[in-house]
N, C-alpha and C positions, 0 to 999 in steps of 0.2 A: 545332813547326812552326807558324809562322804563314798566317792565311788573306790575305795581300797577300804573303806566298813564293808561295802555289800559283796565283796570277791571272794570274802572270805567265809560267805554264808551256800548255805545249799539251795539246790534250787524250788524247794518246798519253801523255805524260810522265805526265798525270794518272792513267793507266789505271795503265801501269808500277809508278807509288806504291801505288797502290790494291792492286795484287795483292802490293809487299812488304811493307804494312802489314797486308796479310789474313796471309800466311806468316806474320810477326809472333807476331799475334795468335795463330793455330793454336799456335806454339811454346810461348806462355807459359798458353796452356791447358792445353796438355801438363806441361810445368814444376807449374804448380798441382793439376793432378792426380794427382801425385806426388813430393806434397809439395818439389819443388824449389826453387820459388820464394820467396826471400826476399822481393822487393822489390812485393806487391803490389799498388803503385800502377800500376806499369808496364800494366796491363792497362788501368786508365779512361784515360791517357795515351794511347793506342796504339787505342783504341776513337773517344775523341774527335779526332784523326788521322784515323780513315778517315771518321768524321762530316763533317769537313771536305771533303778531297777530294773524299766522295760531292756534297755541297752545293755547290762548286767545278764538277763535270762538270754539275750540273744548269744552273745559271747559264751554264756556255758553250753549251749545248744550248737554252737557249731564247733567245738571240739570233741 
């Protein structure tokens, strides 16, 4: 995910992401907690994702 995709979204859409990238996240904690997780990059991926978005909602909120 790029941060000039999420500029261009609203700030509902932005919420929306935000709460699939958290479920996400939840899963693949799960996954690595026992032991399912193969692919553990997917976690800083999916961490830096919500980094974004969160930095996204801030910037439309202070305009």
């Amino acid at each position: 995910m790029k941060a000039s995709d999420l500029r261009g979204k609203e700030p509902a859409e932005l919420q929306k992401e935000l709460e699939a990238l958290l479920r996400a996240q939840f899963g693949l904690r799960m996954q690595l907690a026992t032991q399912q997780l193969t692919n553990t990059s997917q976690l800083k991926k999916v961490r830096r994702d919500i980094a974004r978005v969160r930095t996204m909602m801030k910037e439309k909120s202070a305009k």
